[in-house]
N, C-alpha and C positions, 0 to 999 in steps of 0.2 A: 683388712683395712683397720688400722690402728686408729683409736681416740688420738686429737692431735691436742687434747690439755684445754686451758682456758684461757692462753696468751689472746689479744686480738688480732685481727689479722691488719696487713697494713692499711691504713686510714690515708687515703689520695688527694685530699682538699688540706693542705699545712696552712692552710689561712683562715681556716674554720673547724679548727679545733675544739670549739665550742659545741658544735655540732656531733662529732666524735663524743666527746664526754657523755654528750646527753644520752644518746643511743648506750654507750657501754653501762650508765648509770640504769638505764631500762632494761637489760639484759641481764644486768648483776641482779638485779632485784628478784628473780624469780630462781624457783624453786622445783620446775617440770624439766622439762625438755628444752624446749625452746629458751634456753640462757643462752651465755658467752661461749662455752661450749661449741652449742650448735653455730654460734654464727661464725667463729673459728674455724670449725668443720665445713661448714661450707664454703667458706673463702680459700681453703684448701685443696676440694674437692677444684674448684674455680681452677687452681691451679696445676693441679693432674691432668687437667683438661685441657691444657694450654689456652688458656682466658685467665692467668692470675692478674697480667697488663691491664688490661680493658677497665680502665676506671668506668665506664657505664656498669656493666657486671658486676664491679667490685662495690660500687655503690647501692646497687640494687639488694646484692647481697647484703650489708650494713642493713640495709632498710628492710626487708621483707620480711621479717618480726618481729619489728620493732614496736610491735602498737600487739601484744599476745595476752588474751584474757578468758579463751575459752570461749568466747561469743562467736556467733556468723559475723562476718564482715569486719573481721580484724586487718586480713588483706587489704581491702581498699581503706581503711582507718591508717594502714602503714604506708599508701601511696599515698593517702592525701599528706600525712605528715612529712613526705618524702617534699613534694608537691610545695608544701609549707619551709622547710627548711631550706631546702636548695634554691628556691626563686629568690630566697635575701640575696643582699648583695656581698659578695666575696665567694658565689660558689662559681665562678670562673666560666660562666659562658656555654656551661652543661647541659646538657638534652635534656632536662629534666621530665620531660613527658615519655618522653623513652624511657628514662628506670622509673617510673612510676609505672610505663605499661609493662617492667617486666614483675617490678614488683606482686601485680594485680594477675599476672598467669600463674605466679603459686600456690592460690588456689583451689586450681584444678590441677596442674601440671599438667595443660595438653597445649602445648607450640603448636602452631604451622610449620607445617614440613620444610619453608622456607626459613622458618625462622632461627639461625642459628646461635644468634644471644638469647632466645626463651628457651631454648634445649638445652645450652650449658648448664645456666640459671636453673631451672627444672632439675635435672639431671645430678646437679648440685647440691640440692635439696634433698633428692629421692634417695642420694647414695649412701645414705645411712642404715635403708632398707639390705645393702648388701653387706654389712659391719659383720667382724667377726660373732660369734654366739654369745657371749659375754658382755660386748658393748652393745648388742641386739638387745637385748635384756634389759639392761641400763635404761636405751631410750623407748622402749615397750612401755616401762615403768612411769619416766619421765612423764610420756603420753597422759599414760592414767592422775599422775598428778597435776597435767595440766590441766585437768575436769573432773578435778576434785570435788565440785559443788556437783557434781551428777550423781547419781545412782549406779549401781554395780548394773542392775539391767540395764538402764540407759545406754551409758559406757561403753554397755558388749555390744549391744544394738547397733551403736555407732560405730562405732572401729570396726566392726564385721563390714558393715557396709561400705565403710573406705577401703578395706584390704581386697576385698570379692571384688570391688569395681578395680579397683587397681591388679587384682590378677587376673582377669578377666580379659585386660587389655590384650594389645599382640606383643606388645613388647611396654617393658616397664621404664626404659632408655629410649630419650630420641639420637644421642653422639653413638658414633660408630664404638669408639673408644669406652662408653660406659658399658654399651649389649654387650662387646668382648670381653670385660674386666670386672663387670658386676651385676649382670642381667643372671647367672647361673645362681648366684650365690643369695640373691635376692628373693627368690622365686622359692628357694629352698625357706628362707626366714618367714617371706609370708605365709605361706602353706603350713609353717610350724605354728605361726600366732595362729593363724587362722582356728586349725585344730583345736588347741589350745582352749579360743574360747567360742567354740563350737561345745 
């Protein structure tokens, strides 16, 4: 899985353009993982998955890190911002509780089995865990300079415990399409971080 650069991905609301800005200006701004980057990435990933259409998805995407600081409850900080931005007027009529609730599942990354926009979305997010070794590296990196104001034991403490619970699970993909094309390769990344800082 190739880095896809730091272009944005395409922006679905052309009458709130304003909105766009802000989000790319909070994205440019950082210095971890979670930049323009990753929201790139993920709007890509959206689109591997045949959900690049689905302006719900593509907007949730835009939103679900848009509010990143290293703190708990940055998720529901970027649904309420989601919440806030999209009820003005010119956002076209949008489910906005909808991408605020997918927003608010990346989190955890665990959809309902029904739920086929929080799987994408999820799945979207997670697919970086199956990146080639190189760009594996990259956002490892990224990670730690997002908690920056933490400690080296802190750090491992944590990231241990999101990797372990995340391999842990039965599968790391809820799309048919992500288990076959990046559940192998994922599984191999985490076991190597994990090692790592074990």
């Amino acid at each position: 899985m190739a880095c896809v650069g730091d272009p944005a991905p395409s922006w679905p609301l052309p009458e709130r353009t304003d909105v766009r800005d802000r989000l790319l200006a909070a994205y440019a701004g950082r210095s971890g993982y979670h930049d323009a980057t990753h929201l790139a990435e993920v709007a890509a990933r959206l689109e591997e998955l045949g959900r690049g259409d689905d302006t719900v998805l593509l907007l949730a995407a835009w939103f679900h890190d848009a509010v990143y600081d290293g703190q708990p409850g940055a998720e529901e900080r970027s649904a309420q911002l989601a919440e806030t931005e999209l009820a003005a007027e010119g956002a076209g009529g949008l489910d906005v509780a909808e991408i605020a609730r997918l927003v608010r599942l990346t989190e955890n990354h665990d959809p309902d089995e029904s739920d086929e926009r929080g799987a994408a979305l999820c799945d979207a997010d997670l697919a970086i865990l199956a990146a080639d070794p190189a760009r594996y590296r990259d956002y490892a990196a990224g990670v730690r300079a997002d908690y920056a104001a933490h400690s080296d034991a802190d750090f491992r403490a944590g990231r241990l415990a999101v990797l372990e619970e995340l391999a842990a699970r039965e599968a790391l993909f809820r799309t048919a399409y992500a288990r076959r094309h990046w559940e192998a390769r994922a599984r191999t990344n985490v076991a190597a971080e994990i090692s790592a800082l074990r």
